[in-house]
C-alpha positions in Angstrom: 97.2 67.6 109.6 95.0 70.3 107.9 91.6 70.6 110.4 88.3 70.6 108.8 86.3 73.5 108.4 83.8 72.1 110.5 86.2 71.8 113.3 88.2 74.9 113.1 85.2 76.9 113.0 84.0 74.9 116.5 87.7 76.0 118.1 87.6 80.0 116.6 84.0 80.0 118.5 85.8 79.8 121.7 88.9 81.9 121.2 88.7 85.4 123.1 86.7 88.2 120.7 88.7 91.6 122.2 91.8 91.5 119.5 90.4 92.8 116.2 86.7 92.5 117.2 85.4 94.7 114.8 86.7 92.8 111.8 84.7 89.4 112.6 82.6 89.1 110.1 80.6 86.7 108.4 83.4 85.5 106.0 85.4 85.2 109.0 82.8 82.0 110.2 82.5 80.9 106.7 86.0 80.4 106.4 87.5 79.7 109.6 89.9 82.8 109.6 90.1 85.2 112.8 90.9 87.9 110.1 88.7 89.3 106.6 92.2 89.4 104.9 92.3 87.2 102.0 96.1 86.9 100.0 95.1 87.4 96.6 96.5 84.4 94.1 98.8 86.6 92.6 100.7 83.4 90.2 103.5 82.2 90.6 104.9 84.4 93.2 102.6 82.6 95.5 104.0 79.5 97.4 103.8 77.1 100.2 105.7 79.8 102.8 103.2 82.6 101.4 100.3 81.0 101.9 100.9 79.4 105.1 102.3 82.9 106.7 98.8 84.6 106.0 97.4 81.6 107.1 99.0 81.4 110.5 98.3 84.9 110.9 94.7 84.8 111.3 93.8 85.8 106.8 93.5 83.3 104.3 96.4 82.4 101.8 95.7 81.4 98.2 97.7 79.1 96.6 97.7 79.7 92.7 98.4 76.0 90.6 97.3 77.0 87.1 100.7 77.0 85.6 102.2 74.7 88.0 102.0 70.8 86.3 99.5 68.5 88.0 102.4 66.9 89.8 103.3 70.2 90.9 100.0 70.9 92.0 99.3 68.1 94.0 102.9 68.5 95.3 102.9 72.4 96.2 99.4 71.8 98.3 101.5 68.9 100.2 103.7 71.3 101.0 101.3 73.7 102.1 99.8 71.8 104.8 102.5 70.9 106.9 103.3 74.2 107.7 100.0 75.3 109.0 96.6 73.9 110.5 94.5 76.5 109.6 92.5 76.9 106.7 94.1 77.8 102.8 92.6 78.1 99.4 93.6 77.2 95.6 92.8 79.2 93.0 92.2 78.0 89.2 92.2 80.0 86.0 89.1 78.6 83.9 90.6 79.9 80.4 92.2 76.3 79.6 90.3 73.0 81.1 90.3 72.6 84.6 89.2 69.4 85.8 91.4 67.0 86.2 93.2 70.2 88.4 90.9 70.8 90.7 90.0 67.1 91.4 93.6 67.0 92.0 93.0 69.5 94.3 90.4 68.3 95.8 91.8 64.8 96.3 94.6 66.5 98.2 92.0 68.2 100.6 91.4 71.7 99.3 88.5 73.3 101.2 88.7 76.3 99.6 88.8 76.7 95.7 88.4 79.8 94.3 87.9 80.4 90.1 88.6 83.2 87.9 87.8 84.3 84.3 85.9 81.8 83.1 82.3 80.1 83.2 82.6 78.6 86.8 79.4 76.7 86.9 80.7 72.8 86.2 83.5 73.6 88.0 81.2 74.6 91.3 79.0 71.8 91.1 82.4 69.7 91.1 83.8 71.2 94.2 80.5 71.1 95.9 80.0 67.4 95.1 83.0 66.3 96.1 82.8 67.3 99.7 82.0 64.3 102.0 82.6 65.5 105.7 83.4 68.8 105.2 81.8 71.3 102.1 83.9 72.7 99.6 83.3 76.5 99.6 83.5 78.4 96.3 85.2 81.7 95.5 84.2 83.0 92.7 85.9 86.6 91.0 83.4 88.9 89.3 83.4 91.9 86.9 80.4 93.7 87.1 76.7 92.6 88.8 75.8 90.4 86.5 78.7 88.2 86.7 78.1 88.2 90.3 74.3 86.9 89.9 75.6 84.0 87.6 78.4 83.5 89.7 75.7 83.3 92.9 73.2 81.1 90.7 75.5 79.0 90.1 76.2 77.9 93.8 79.3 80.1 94.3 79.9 80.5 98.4 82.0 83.5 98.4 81.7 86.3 95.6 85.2 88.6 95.2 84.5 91.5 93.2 87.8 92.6 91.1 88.0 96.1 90.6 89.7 97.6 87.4 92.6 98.9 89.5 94.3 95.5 90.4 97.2 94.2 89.2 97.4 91.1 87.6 95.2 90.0 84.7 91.8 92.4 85.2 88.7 91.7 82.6 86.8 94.5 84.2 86.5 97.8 83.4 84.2 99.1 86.3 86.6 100.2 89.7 86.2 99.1 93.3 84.4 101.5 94.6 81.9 101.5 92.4 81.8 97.8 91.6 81.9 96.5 95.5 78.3 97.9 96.2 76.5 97.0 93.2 77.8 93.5 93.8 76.5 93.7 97.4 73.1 94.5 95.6 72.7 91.5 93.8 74.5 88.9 96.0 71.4 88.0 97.7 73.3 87.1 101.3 76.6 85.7 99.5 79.7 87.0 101.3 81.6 89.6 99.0 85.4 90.4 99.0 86.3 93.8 97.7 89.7 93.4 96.1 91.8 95.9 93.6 93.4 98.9 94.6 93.5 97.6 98.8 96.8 97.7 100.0 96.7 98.9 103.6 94.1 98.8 106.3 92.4 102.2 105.5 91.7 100.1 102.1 90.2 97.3 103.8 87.9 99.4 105.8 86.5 101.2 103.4 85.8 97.2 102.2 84.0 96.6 105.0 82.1 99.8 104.9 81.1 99.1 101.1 79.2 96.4 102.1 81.6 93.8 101.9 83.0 91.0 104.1 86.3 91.2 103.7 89.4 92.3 101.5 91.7 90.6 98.8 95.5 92.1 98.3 97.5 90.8 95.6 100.2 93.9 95.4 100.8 94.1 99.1 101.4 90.8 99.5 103.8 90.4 96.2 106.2 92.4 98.7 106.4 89.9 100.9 109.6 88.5 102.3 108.0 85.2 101.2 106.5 85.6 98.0 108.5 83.8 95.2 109.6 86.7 93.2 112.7 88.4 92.1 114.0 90.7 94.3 114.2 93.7 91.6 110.5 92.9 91.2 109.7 93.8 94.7 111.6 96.7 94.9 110.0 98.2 91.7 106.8 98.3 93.1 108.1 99.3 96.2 109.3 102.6 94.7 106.1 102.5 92.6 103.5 105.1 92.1 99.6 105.0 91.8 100.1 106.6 88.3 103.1 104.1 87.3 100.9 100.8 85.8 99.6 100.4 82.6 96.0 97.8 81.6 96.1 96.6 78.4 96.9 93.4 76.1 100.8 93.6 76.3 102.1 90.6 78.1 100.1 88.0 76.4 102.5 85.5 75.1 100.8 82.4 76.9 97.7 83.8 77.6 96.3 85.8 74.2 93.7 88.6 74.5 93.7 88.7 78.2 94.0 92.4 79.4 96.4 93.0 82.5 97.3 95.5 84.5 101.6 95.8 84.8 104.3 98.2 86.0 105.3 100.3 83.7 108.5 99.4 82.9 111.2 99.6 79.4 108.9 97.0 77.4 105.8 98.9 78.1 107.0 102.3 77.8 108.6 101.3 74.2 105.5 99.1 73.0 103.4 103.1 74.1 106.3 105.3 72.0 105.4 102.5 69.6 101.8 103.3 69.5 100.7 100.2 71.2 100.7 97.9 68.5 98.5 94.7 68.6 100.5 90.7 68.7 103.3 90.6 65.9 103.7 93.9 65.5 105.7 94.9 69.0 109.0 96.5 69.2 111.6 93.6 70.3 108.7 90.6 70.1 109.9 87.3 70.3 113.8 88.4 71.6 114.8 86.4 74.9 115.3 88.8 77.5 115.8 86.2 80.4 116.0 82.7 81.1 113.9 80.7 83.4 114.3 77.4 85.7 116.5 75.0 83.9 117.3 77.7 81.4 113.7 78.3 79.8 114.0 81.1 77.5 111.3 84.2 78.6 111.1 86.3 76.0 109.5 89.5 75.9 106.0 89.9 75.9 105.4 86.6 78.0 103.4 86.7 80.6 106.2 84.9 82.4 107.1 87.4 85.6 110.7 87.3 87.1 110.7 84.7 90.2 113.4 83.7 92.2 114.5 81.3 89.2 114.8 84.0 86.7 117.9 85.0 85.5 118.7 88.2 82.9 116.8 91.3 82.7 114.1 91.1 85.1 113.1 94.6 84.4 111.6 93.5 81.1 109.3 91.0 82.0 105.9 91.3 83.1 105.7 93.3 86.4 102.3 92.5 87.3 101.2 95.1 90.4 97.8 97.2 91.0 97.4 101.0 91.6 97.9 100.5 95.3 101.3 100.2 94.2 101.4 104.0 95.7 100.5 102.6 98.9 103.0 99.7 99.3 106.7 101.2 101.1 108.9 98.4 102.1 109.3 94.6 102.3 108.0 92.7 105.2 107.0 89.2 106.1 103.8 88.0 105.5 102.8 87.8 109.2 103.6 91.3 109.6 101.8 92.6 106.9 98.0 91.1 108.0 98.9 92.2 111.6 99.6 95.7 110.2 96.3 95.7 107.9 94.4 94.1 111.0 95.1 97.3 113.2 95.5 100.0 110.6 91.6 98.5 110.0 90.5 98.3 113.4 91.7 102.0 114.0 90.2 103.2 111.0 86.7 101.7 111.8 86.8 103.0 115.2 87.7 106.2 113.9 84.8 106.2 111.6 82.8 105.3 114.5 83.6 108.2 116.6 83.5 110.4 114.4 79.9 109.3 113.3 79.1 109.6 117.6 80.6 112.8 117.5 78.5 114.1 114.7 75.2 112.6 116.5 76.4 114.3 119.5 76.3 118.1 117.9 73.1 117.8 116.6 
């Protein structure tokens, strides 16, 4: 059984404070995580194994469900919780209508629901009523500072401020660095995650000294042993570049006018040589270039990416990944990868620290 937030929080109180000391912070007592590293939705490569490795391991999985069914939905989350007592979120896309899948989600005892894209304020109050002995915290993805203040106004508990260099679908324009800060600014004592661009422990930081609380990764964790993706799709960003994505409207057959951020790969490098033309247009639209569970065609220009179901060229489908791509060398299991962000962080803070004593010192 899952605990309650109100519980976990009372058993991470008494747990030892040496090991990664200097990454408690105040989303860690929020949440109930040991760790500021939050597993970034990332569709439907996340899964119950996914989220309940970075779970276990001290961060905070995120367990996508838009484009699962609401059977699936309620299904995948009952999956989730037997393989870890620790707290997990959900995250919902608010361009379609969401309520009847996040009371799902709630019903099923998501404490953590996090909402992107859309306007997230009846969506909030939903979450937030619905909470009897424990409260339903928030997280709600922002742009720029004045998504964050509507997103705070409107009761959000966590803010998570999406830089332009993430992979995934990206509405922004405004990067991380420059973003994270003024979304401090405005967030008037609201936790922030810094996320886009963060795939190591140097990245998450530079998070913490930006101002915020702690770090999403979608990319880093995509390579996961666990995530459910294709394993042609893992190695591609694995040999990736920071120079070898491309944001634009490309990949929008299921979700129209929603820019993205993708690997560059044979359908984007012809739909460029093509001029990038708009929706009916595209070199090769509407041709089925692979088939999906029980032989769903995926044809190019979907927004479908290649999971483990996906049979045919994988290459040609959406290879959603961030500029940290550059930063992401091998394959490892989930555990592994928020103990390696833990102490690449912690070393990188107490480097910054000594080097700031150092300083003090010669003057």
């Amino acid at each position: 059984m899952q605990l309650s937030f109100t519980l976990y929080r009372i058993i991470q109180a008494a747990q030892p404070s040496g090991l990664f000391s200097m990454l408690n912070t105040s989303l860690c007592d929020l949440l109930g995580v040991r760790l500021p590293i939050i597993q970034a939705p990332i569709g439907s490569a996340s899964c119950p194994a996914l989220v309940a490795a970075v779970s276990n391991a001290g961060g905070l999985g995120m367990l996508a469900v838009t484009w699962r069914s609401i059977d699936e939905t309620r299904q995948a989350i009952r999956e989730t919780k037997p393989r870890t007592d620790r707290p997990f979120g959900v995250n919902i896309v608010l361009e379609w209508p969401q309520k009847e899948r996040l009371e799902v989600c709630l019903e099923e005892g998501a404490e953590v629901v996090s909402l992107f894209w859309g306007e997230p304020a009846e969506l909030t109050s939903l979450a937030h009523d619905a909470g009897a002995l424990v409260m339903n915290l928030v997280m709600n993805t922002v742009s720029s500072a004045a998504e964050a203040e509507a997103a705070a106004a409107a009761g959000a508990d966590v803010l998570v401020a999406q830089g332009w260099e993430a992979g995934g679908h990206v509405p922004g324009e405004v990067s991380t660095l420059a973003l994270t800060p003024r979304v401090v600014d405005v967030a008037d004592g609201v936790p922030v995650v810094a996320a886009g661009g963060i795939a190591d422990g140097r990245g998450v930081a530079a998070a913490l000294a930006l101002g915020a609380s702690g770090a999403m990764l979608g990319t880093r964790f995509l390579t996961s042993a666990e995530a459910s993706v294709h394993a042609e799709y893992k190695q591609r960003v694995v040999g990736a570049s920071e120079t070898d994505t491309a944001h634009g409207v490309i990949f929008d057959g299921g979700w129209p006018d929603a820019p993205h951020r993708v690997l560059r790969n044979r359908t984007v490098k012809e739909w460029e040589e093509a001029g990038c033309p708009t929706s009916g247009s595209r070199p090769g639209e509407g041709e089925v270039v692979a088939t999906g569970a029980n032989g769903t065609p995926v044809r190019r220009y979907d927004d479908a990416i290649p999971t483990l179901d996906v049979e045919g060229n994988a290459e040609d489908l959406a290879l959603y990944a961030g500029q940290s791509s550059g930063l992401v060398r091998d394959v490892m299991p989930a555990k592994e990868i928020v103990k390696e962000l833990a102490s690449e962080a912690e070393e990188a803070l107490h480097r910054t620290s000594t080097l700031g004593s150092q300083e003090k010192d010669a003057l």
